[in-house]
N, C-alpha and C positions, 0 to 999 in steps of 0.2 A: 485533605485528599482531593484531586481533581475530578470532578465531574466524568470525563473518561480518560481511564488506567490499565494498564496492561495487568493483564492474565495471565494462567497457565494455556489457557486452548485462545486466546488471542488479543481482546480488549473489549473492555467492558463500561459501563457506567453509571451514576445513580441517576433516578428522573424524578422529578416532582409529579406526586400523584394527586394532585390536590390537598384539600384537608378533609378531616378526622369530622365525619358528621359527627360523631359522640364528645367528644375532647376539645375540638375544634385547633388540634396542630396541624400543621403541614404532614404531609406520609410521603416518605422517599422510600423507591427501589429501586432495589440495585438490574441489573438485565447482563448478560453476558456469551459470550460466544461467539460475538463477529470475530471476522479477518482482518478488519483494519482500524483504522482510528476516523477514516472519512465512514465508513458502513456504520460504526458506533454511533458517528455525529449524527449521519442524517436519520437512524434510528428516535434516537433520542430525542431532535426536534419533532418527527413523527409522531409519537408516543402524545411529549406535551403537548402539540396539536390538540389531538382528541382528547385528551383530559381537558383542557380548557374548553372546547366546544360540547363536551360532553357525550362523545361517539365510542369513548375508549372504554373496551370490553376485556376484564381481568378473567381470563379462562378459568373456571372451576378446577378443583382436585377431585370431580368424580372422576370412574373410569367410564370408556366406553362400554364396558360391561354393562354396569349398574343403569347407565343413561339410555343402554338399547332396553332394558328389559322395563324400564319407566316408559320409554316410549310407545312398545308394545301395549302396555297397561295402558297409555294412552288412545291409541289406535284403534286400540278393541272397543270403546267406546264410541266410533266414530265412522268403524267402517263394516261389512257384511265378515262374516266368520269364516266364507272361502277367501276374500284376499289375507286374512289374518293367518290360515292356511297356508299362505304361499309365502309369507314373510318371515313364519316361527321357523320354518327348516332350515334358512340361510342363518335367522339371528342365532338359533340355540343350539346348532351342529356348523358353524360357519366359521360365523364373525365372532361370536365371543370364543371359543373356545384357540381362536389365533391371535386375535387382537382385544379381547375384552379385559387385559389385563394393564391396557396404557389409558394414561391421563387423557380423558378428548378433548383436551385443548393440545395435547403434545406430539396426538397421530399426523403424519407426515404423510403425504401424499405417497413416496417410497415405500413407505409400510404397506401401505393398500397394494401400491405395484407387485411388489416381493412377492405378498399372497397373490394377486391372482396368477404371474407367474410360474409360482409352485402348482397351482391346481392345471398351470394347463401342462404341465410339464409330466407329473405328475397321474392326470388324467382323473382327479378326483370330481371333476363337474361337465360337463359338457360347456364349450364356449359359450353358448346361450344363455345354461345356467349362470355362471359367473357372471355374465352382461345383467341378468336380472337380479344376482344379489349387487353387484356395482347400484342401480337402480335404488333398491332398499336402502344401502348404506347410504348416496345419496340424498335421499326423501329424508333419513333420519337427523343427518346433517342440517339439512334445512329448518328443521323444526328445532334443533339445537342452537342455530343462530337465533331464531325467533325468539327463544326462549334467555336470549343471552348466556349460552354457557359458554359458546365460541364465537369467533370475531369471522371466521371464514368456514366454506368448507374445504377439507383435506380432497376430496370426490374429484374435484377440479380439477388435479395435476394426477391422475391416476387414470389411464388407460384399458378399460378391458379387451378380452380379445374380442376381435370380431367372428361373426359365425364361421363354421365351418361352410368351406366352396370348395377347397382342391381334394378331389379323391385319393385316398389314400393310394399308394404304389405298395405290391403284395405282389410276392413270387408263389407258383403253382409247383406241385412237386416236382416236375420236371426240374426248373430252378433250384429247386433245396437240394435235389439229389447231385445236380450238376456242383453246385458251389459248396457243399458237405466232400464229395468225391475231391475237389482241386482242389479242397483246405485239409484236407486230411491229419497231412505233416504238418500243419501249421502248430505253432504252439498255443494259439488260443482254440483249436481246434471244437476241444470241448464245451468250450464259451459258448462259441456258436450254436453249438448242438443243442446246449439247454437254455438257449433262448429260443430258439425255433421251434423246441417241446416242447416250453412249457409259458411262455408268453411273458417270460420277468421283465423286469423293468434294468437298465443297465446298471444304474444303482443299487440294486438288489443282488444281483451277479456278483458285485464287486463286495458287498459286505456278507456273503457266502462263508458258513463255514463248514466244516466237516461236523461237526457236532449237531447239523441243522439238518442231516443226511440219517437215513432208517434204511439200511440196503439193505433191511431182511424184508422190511414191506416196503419196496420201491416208492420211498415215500422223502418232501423235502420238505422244511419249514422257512417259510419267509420271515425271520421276527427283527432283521437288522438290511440298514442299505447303507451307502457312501452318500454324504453331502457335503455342502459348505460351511466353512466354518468362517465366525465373526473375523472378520481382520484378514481373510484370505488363505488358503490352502484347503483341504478337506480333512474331513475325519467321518468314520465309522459308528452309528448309531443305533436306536433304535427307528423303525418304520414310524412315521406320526400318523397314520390311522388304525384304528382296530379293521378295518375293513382289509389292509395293503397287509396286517398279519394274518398269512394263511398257511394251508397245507396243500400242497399239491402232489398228484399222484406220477411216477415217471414211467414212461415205456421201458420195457425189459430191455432193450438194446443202450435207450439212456442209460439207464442204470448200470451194464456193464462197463460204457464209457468214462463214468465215473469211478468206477472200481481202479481202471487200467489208469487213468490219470491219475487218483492217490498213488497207486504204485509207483509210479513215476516219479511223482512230487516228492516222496517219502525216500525213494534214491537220491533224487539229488539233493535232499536237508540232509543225508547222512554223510557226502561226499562233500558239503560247506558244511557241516554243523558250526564253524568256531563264525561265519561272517552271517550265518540263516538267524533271523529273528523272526520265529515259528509263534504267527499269531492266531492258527492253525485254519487258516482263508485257503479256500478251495481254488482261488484265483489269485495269485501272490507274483511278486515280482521277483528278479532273480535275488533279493535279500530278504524275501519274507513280509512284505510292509501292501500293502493295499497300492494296485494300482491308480495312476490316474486317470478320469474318464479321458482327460484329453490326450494321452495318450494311446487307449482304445479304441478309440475314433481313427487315429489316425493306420494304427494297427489294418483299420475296419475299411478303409478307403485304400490301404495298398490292397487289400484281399479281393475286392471289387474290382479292381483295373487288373489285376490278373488270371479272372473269373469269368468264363463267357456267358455270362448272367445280367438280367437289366440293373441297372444299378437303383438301389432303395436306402433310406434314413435303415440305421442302425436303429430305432426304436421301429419302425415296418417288419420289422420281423415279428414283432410282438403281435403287429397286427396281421400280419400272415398268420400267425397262429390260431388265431383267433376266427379268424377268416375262412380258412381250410375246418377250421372243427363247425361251424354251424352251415358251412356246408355239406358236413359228414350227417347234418343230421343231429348233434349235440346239438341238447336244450341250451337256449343263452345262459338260462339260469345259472349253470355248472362252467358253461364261460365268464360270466361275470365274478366267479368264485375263484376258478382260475389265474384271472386277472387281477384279481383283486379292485376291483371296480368298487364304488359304495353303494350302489344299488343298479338292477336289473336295466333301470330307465336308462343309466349312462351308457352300458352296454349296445343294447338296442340303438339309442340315440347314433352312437360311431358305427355301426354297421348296421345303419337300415338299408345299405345301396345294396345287399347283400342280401337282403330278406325276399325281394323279389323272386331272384332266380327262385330262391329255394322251394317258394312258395308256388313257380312254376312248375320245379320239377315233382313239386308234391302232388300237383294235382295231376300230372304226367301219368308219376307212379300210380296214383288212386284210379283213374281213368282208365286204367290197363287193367289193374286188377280187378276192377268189379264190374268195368265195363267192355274188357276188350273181348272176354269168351264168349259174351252174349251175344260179341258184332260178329266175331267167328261164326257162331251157329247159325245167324240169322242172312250171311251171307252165303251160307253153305246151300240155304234152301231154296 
């Protein structure tokens, strides 16, 4: 057989790994998965390069699982108990429980991208956060190389985001009532409406079902959203955090508008029954099936330019929600519950621009009430 052969995913070939300190044969592997038979070649002289020189580093079959939680064990010997602190919560609610299950010679820069990604899309860390577990997983990397388990780090080709700087854009009730009133007829009508209650996530919206609905206690359960699927297209799932499944309570008036849209919905699956594929989604296309976000979006952007309202991301609504309640005075607490945040810190963290005011007008309020009838009397005399 030739040195480099084609493949099923492209062309591959075998390398001289040196020889067998035990046996003292020669040891060939095989390697595979380029694009071409030139990528193969120069592969392949690469490879025997470093076995001859003695640079070349055969990745372990541990996972990055096992190798972060050795590392840990190692660090703790080495470093104070508050940074150890700051490192267990990304490694043991993070990094393994997304990526602890691949080979760390086999994580791809991609991988790391995808996740942090999903967390900022998501909202499961604050961009800082993410920047500082990027940090960890790099630091952990490092000592991986040192340790010979891998030849490089994956940290390199993977991007966190950067901090938050632009202010979120949030419409004030005026706004809601104005573009609620001009979307009325609209057919996602109710979309809107139980996003702007209850702060879900678009994703969330879209894997809604009636069965996740308690109209006797004005109540909804988040336990499923729409994501992406391997290879392209979407599909319906469950939420991947315990935190993102919640329950959320709805205003009386939500609550009827979801009554009136089953009705709805429920006439016209009787009037297609033979072409309705009733996957029983509170938000369904004219055949029953989950819509697309990208087409929601676009939905979302005619309803704006026909709206004399400022224009905002389709996910600011979430944060108007959000926004408007710990301005009313709601504890974050019951907003980060809401939201389904993972903790109280992410919350606060996206709306501290917000704390201010509040904290003005608290002391407004306080100032009037304990102090304003004293200044009354004391001007009187």
């Amino acid at each position: 057989m030739a040195d480099i052969y084609k493949t099923a995913d492209g062309y591959g070939f075998r390398a001289s790994m040196g020889k067998d300190p035990v046996t003292g044969r020669y040891i060939q592997k095989r390697f595979s998965g380029y694009t071409s038979k030139t990528q193969a070649r120069q592969e392949k002289k690469r490879i025997e390069l470093e076995v001859k020189q003695g640079t070349y580093l055969v990745d372990q079959d541990i996972t990055l699982g096992d190798f972060l939680k050795e590392w840990l064990n190692h660090k703790g010997k080495h470093v104070t108990e508050g940074t150890m602190s700051h490192y267990r919560p990304y490694i043991n609610k993070h990094l393994i429980p997304y990526l602890g299950h691949v080979e760390i010679g086999k994580l791809k820069p991609s991988h790391i991208q995808q996740l942090y990604d999903y967390y900022v899309e998501e909202e499961l860390l604050t961009n800082q956060s993410i920047k500082h577990m990027h940090r960890v997983l790099h630091n952990a990397y490092n000592t991986a190389i040192k340790w010979e388990y891998v030849a490089k780090n994956p940290c390199l080709g993977a991007t966190p985001p950067a901090p938050e700087k632009r202010m979120m854009q949030t419409w004030d009730e005026v706004d809601i009532e104005t573009f609620l009133e001009e979307n009325k007829e609209h057919r996602l009508y109710t979309f809107y409406l139980l996003s702007l209650s209850t702060g879900m996530r678009k994703g969330e919206l879209l894997g809604l079902t009636w069965n996740n609905i308690d109209f006797t206690n004005n109540m909804l359960a988040v336990t499923q959203a729409i994501r992406k699927k391997k290879g392209g297209g979407y599909e319906i799932g469950k939420v991947k955090t315990k935190h993102a499944e919640r329950t959320i309570s709805l205003f009386d008036h939500v609550n009827e508008a979801l009554k009136k849209h089953k009705r709805e919905q429920m006439a016209y699956k009787m009037s297609n029954r033979q072409s309705y594929k009733d996957a029983d989604l509170v938000f369904a296309t004219s055949n029953g099936t989950h819509f697309n976000p990208h087409n929601i979006q676009r939905y979302w952007m005619k309803s704006l330019e026909e709206s004399a309202v400022k224009t905002i991301r389709f996910h600011d609504m979430r944060h108007t929600h959000a926004t408007l309640l710990l301005k009313m005075g709601v504890h974050p607490k019951v907003v980060q519950e809401r939201l389904g945040h993972s903790s109280i810190t992410v919350t606060l963290d996206l709306y501290s621009h917000v704390m201010p005011n509040i904290q003005k007008e608290a002391a407004t309020d306080f100032g009037e009430k304990i102090f304003g009838h004293a200044k009354t009397k004391n001007d009187s005399l």
